[in-house]
RODO-2510 file (C-alpha; in nm, 4 decimals, decimal comma):
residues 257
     n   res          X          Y          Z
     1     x    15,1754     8,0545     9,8490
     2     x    15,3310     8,1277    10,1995
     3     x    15,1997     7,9930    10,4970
     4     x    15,1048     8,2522    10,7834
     5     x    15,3533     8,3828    11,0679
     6     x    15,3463     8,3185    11,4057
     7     x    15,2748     8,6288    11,4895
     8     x    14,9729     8,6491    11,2471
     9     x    14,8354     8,3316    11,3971
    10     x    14,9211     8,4795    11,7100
    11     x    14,7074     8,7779    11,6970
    12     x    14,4126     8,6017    11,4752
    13     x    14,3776     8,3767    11,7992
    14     x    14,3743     8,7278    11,9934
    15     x    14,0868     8,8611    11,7808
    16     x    13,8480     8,5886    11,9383
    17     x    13,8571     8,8430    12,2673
    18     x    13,6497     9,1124    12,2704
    19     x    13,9524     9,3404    12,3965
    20     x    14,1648     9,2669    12,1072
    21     x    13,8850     9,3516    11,8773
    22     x    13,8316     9,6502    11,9882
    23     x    14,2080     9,7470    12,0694
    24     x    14,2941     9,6014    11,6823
    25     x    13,9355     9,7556    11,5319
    26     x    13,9448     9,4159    11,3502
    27     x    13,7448     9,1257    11,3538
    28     x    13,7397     8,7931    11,2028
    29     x    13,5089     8,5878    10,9566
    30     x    13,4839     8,2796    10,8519
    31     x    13,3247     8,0248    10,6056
    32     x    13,2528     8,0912    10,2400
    33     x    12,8920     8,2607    10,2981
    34     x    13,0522     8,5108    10,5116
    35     x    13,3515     8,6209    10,2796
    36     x    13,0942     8,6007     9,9865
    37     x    12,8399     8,8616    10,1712
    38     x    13,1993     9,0600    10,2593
    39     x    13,3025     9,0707     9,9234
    40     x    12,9615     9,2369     9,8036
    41     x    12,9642     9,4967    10,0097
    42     x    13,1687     9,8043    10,1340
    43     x    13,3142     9,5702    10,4087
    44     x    13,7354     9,6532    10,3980
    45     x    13,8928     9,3053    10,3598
    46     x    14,2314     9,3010    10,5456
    47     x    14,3572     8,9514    10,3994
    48     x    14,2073     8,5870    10,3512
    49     x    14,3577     8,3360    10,5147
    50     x    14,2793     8,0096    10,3866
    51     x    14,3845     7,5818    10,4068
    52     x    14,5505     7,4224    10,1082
    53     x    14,3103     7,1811    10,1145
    54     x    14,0546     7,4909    10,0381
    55     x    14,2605     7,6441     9,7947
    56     x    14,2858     7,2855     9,6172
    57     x    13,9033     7,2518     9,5708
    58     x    13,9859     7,6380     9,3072
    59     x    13,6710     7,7715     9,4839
    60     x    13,5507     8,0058     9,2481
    61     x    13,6101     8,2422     9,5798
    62     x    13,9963     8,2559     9,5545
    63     x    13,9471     8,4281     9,2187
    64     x    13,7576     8,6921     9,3081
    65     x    13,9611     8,7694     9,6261
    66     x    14,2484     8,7521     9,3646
    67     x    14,0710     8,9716     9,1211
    68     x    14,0411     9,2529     9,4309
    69     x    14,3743     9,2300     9,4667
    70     x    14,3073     9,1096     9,8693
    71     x    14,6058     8,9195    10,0001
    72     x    14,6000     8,5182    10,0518
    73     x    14,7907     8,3297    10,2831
    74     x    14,7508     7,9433    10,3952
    75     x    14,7054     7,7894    10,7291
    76     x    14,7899     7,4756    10,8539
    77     x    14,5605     7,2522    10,8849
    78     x    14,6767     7,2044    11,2294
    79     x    14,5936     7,5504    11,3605
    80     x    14,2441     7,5749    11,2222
    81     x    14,0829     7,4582    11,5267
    82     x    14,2891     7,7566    11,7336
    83     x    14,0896     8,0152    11,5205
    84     x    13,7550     7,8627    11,3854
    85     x    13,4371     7,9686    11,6223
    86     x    13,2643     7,6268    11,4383
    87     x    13,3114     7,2727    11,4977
    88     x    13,3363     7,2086    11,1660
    89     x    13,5532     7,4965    10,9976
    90     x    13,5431     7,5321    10,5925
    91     x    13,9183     7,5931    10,6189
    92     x    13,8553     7,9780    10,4902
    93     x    13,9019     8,3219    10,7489
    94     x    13,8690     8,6828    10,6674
    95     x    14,0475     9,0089    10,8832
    96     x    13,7842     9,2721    10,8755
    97     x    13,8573     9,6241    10,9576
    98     x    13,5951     9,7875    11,2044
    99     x    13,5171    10,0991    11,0339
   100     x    13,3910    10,3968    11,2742
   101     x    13,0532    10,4780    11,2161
   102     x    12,9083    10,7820    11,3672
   103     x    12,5275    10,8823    11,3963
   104     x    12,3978    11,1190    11,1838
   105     x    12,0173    11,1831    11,2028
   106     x    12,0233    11,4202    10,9005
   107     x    12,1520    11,1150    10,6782
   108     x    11,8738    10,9364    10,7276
   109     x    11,5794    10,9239    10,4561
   110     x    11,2565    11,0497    10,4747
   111     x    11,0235    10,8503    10,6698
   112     x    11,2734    10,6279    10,7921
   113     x    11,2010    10,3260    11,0304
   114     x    11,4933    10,2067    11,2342
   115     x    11,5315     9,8978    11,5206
   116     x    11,6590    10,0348    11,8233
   117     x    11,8296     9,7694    12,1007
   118     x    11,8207     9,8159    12,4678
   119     x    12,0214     9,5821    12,7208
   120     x    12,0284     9,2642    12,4127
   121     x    12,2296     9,0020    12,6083
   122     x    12,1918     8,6839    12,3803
   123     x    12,4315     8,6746    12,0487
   124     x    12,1737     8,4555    11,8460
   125     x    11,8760     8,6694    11,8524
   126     x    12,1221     9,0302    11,8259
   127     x    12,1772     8,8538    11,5185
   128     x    11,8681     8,6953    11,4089
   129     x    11,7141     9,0328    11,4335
   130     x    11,9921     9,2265    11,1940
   131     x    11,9580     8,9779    10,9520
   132     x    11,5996     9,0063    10,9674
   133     x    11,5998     9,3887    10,9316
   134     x    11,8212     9,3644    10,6648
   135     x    11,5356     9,1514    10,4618
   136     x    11,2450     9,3717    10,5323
   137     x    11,4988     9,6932    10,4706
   138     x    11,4813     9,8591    10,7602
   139     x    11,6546    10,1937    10,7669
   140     x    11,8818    10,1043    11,0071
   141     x    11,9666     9,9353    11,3849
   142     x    12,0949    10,1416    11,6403
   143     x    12,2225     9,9176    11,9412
   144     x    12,2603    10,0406    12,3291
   145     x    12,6419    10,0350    12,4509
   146     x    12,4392     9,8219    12,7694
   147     x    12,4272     9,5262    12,4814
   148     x    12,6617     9,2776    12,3690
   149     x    12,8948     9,3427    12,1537
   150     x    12,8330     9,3501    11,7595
   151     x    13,1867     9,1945    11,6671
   152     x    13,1404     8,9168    11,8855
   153     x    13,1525     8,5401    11,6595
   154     x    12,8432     8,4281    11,7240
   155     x    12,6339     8,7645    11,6687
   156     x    12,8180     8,7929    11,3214
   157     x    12,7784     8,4080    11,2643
   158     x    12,3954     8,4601    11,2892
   159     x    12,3600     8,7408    11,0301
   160     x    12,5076     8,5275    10,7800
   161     x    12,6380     8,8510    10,5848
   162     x    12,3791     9,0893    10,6409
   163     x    12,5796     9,3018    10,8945
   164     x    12,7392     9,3880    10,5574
   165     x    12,5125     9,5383    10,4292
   166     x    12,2568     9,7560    10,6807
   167     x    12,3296    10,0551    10,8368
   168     x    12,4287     9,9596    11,2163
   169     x    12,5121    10,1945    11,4837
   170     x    12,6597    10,0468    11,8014
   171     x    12,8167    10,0912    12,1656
   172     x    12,5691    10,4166    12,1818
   173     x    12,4163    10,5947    12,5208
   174     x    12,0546    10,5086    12,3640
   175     x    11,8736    10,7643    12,5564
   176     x    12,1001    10,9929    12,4071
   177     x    12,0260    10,9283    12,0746
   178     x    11,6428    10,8192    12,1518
   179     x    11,5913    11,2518    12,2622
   180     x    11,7566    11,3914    11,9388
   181     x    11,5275    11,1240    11,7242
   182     x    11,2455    11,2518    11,9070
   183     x    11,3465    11,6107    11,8901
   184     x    11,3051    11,5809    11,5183
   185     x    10,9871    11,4288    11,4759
   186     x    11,0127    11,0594    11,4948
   187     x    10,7792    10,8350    11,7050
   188     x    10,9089    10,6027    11,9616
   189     x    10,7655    10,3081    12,0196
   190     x    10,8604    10,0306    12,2907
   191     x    10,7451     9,6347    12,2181
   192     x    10,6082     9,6350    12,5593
   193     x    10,4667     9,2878    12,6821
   194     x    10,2320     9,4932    12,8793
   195     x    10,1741     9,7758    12,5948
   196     x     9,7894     9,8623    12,5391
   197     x     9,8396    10,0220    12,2031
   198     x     9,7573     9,7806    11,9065
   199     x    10,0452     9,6914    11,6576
   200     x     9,8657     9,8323    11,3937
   201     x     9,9759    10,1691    11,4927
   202     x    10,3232    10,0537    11,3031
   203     x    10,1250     9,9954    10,9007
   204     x    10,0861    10,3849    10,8664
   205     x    10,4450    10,5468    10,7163
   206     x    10,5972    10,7799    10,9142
   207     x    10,9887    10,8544    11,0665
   208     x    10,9267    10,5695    11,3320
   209     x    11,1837    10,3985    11,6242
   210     x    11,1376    10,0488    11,7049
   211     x    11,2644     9,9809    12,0499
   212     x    11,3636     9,6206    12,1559
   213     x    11,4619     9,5458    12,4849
   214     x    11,5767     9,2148    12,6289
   215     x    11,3515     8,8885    12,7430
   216     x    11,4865     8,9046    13,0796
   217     x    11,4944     9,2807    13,1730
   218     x    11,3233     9,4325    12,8721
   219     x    11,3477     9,8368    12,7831
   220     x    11,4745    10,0254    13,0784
   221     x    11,2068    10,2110    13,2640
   222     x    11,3914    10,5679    13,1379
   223     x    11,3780    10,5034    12,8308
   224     x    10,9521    10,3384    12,8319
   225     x    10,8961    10,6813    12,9821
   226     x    11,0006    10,8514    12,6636
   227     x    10,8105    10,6401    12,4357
   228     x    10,5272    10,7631    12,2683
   229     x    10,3538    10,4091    12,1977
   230     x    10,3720    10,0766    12,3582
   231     x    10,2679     9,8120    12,1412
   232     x    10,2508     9,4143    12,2369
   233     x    10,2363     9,0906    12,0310
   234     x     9,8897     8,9224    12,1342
   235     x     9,9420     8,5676    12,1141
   236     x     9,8352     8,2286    12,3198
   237     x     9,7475     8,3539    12,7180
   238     x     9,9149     8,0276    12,8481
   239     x    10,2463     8,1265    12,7417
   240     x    10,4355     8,4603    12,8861
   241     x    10,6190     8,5309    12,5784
   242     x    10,7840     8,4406    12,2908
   243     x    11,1402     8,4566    12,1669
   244     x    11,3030     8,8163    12,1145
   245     x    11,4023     8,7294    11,7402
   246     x    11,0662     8,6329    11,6753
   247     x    10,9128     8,9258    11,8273
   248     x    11,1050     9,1266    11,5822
   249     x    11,0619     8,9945    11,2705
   250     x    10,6345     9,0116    11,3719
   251     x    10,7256     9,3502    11,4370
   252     x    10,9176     9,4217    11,1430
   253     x    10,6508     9,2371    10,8939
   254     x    10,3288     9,4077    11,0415
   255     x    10,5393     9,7290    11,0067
   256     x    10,5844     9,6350    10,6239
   257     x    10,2524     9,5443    10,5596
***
């Protein structure tokens, strides 16, 4: 098997920068959960690049990249730690093409309930919380072009695979999209840390828009204006708040009740 080109390594070092990822529309995995949760899904595999030392082990992996006829190419050992976002690499990457994915509210199902994101700064919880929707199948995430950026390592670290595999709009003027939601008959409804509506306004089904904002700003005062219910997490007085993550997946499970 040959060993990578320069200019391969070249531009898989480029697609750690947010530019190149979006000039490219590719991103890169890596680690075996990752390529596994790729593999599953619609995600478009560009190539595998992988260590001998990997390939050695005959990871039941290889073969099924094999058997979808995805190209494989070794690395040297050498260069791992040029690509790998982890201190510990598993010797195993993965090119992903970033498909286009417009917004279409007439797609959507009947009574859907969807996370919307408003100013998320903090790659962990971005996430936490689409790996958290994708558990309690939520309809779909629709995140604010004010937020950081979906491709970025660490956000797609933290879903471990389950941006594969929910419907995720991104890099969208949310007010925008917020008014045509609306305009159709769905409920919006801020998590508000000030909110006097009860969270048990979310068990009843309807067509319903979570909105999320972030722990240091939280939702824009444009779009709390819009919202039809704000709803807050009562919890121990001595503390101002709890982690954004966490806040969702309350959310998310008190909406699934």
């Amino acid at each position: 098997m040959e060993f990578i080109s320069k200019n391969l390594l070249k531009t898989l070092k480029k697609l750690k920068q947010k530019k190149h990822r979006i000039s490219e529309k590719r991103f890169l995995i890596e680690g075996e959960k990752l390529i596994k949760e790729a593999l599953i899904s619609d995600a478009e595999i560009e190539s595998v690049i992988c260590s001998k030392e990997f390939f050695k082990k005959k990871s039941p992996l290889i073969s099924v990249i094999k058997l979808k006829n995805i190209n494989v190419t070794h690395i040297h050992s050498r260069d791992i730690g040029s690509i790998a976002d982890v201190i510990t690499p598993q010797g195993i990457f993965g090119i992903i093409k970033i498909k286009e994915k417009k917004f279409n509210p007439s797609s959507l199902k009947k009574n859907a309930e969807l996370i919307a994101l408003d100013n998320i700064s903090d790659a962990g919880n971005l996430g936490t919380i689409i790996r958290t929707a994708h558990w309690f199948r939520i309809s779909g995430i629709i995140i604010g072009k004010n937020s950081i950026e979906l491709f970025n390592p660490k956000v797609i670290r933290s879903t471990m695979g389950s941006i594969f595999h929910i419907p995720i709009w991104y890099d969208l003027d949310l007010k925008e999209i917020l008014i045509e939601l609306k305009n159709i008959g769905y409920s919006l409804i801020a998590a508000d840390p000030i909110g006097t509506d009860p969270i048990k306004k979310l068990n009843t089904r309807y067509p319903k828009v979570i909105i999320l904002g972030s722990e240091s700003k939280g939702i824009s005062s444009e779009i709390l204006k819009m919202c039809d219910f704000r709803i807050k997490i009562n919890g121990v007085k001595s503390f101002d708040s709890i982690n954004l993550a966490v806040a969702a997946g309350i959310i998310m499970w008190e909406m699934k009740k």
